[in-house]
C-alpha positions as CSV (number, residue, x, y, z in Angstrom):
1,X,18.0,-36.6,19.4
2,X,19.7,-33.7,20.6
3,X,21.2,-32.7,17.0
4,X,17.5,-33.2,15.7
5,X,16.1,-30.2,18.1
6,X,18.6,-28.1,17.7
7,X,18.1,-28.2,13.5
8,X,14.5,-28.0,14.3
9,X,15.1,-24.9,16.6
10,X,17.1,-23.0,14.1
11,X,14.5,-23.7,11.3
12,X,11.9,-22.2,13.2
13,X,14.4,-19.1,14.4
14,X,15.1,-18.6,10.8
15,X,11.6,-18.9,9.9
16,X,10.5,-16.2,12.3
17,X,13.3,-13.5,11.6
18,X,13.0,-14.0,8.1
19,X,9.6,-11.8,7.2
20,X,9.7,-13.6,4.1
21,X,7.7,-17.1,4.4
22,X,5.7,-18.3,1.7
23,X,3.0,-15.9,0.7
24,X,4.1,-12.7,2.3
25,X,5.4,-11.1,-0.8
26,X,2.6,-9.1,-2.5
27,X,2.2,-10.3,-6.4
28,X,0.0,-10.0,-8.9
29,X,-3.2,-12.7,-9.1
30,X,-2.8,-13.4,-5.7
31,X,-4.8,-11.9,-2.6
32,X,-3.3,-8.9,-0.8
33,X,-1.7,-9.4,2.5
34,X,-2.8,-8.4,5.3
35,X,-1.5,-5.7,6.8
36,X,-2.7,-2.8,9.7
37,X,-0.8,0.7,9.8
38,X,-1.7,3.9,11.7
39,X,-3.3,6.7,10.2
40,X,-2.0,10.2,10.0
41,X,-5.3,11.4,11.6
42,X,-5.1,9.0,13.8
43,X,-6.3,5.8,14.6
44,X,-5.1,2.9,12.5
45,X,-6.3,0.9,9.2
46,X,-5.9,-2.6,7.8
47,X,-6.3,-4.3,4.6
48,X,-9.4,-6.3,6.4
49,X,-11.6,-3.4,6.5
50,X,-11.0,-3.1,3.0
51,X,-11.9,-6.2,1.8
52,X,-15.1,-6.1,-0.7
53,X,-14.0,-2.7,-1.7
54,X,-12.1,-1.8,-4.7
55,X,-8.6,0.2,-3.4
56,X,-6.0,1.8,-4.8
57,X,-2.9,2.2,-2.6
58,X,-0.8,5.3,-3.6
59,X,2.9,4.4,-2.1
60,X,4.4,7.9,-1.6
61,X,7.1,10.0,0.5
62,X,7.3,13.6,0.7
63,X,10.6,14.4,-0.7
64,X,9.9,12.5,-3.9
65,X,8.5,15.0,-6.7
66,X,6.6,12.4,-8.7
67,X,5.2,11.8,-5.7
68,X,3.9,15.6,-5.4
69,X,3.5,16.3,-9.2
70,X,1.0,12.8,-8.6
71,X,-1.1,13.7,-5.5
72,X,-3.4,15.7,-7.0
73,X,-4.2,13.3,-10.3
74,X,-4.5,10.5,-7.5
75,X,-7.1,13.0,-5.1
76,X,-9.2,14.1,-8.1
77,X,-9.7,10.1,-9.3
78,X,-10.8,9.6,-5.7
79,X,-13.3,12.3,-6.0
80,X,-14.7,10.7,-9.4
81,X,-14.6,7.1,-8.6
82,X,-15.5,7.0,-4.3
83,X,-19.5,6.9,-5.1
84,X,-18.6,3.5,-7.5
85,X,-17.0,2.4,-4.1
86,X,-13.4,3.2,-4.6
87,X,-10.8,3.1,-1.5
88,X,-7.7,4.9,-2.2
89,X,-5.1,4.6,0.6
90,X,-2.2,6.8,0.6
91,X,0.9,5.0,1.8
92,X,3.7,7.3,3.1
93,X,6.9,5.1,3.6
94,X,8.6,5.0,6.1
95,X,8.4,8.6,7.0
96,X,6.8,9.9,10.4
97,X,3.5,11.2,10.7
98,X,4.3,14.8,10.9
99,X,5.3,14.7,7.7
100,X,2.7,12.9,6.1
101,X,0.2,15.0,7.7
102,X,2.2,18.0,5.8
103,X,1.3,16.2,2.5
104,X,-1.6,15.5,3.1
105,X,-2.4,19.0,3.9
106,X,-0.1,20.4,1.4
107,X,-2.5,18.7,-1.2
108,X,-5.5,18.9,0.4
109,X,-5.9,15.0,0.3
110,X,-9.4,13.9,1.1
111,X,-8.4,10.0,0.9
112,X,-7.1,8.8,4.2
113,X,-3.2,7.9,4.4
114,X,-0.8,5.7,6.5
115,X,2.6,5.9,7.9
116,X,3.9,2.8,6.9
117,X,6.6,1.5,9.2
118,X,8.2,-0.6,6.7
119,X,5.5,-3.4,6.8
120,X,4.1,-2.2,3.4
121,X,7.3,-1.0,1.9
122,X,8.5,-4.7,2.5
123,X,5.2,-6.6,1.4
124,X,5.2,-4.9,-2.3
125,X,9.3,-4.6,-2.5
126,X,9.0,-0.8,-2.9
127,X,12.4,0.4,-3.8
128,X,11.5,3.7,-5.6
129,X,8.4,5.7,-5.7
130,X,5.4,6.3,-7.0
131,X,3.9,3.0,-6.8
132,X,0.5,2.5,-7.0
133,X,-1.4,-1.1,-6.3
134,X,-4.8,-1.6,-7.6
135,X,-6.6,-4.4,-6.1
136,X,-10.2,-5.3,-6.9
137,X,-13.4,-5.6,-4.5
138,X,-12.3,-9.7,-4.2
139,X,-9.0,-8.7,-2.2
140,X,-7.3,-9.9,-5.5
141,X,-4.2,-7.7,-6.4
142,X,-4.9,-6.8,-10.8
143,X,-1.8,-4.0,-11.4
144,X,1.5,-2.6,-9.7
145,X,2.6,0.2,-11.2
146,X,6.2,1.9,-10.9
147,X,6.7,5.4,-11.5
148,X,4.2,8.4,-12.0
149,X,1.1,7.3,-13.8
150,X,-0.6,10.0,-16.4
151,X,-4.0,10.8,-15.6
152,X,-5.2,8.2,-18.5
153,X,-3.4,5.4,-17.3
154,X,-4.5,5.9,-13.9
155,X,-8.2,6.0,-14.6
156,X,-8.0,2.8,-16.8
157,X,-5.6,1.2,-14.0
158,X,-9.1,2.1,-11.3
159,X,-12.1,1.5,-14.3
160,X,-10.1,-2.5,-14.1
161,X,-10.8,-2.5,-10.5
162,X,-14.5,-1.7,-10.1
């Protein structure tokens, strides 16, 4: 009896440090995960007061220069697509918020962003950056792109979402 709780204990300890149970990773056809993350101008957001909205996530950090050369391709599709209900989230990983705040300013972002504190970063496996994640108004997630999308791909990348 003894033996049998303590396997049963370390399953469940395993389970809880892991982060990784079933479902948690972020993939394609499948519904986002939920997830809540402060944002720069303060305050905090989550993926539940997103849902029924189209969103694109923009994963970013401020030393990255795709990143840069991207923000203002990313801030300009906002502009276009926000009165067909567009969401776009920038994402800044794992950085603080004083620096996000200097991107954001730096590029004159009118999109709200998050400091992710790794949550996000873990979710989609982001391991280099730009990444963008489209997800459409049902929650579902349609496209993750790696690298720095051109302004064409981006807008067919949002037109799928809407």
């Amino acid at each position: 009896m003894a033996k049998r709780l303590m396997v049963a204990a370390a399953v469940l300890l395993l389970a809880a440090c892991s982060n990784g149970g079933v479902g948690s990773t972020a993939r394609i056809g499948q519904a986002a995960p939920d997830w809540k993350d402060p944002l720069v101008s303060g305050g905090s957001l989550s993926m539940a007061q997103l849902r029924g909205k189209p969103v694109f996530m923009d994963f970013f950090a401020t030393w990255c220069p795709p990143c840069n050369d991207e923000a203002p391709e990313v801030n300009k599709a906002y502009k276009e697509y926000a009165p067909q209900g567009l969401q776009v989230i920038g994402v800044d990983v794992e950085e603080n918020a004083q620096k996000a705040k200097q991107f954001v300013d730096q590029h004159q972002l009118t999109y709200p962003a998050v400091v992710d504190t790794g949550t996000l970063s873990d979710l989609y496996s982001i391991n280099g950056m730009p990444v963008g994640v489209f997800i459409d108004k049902n929650g579902v997630i349609r496209r993750i792109e790696v690298g720095q999308l051109s302004s064409a791909q981006l807008n067919a990348d949002i037109k799928s979402i809407l």
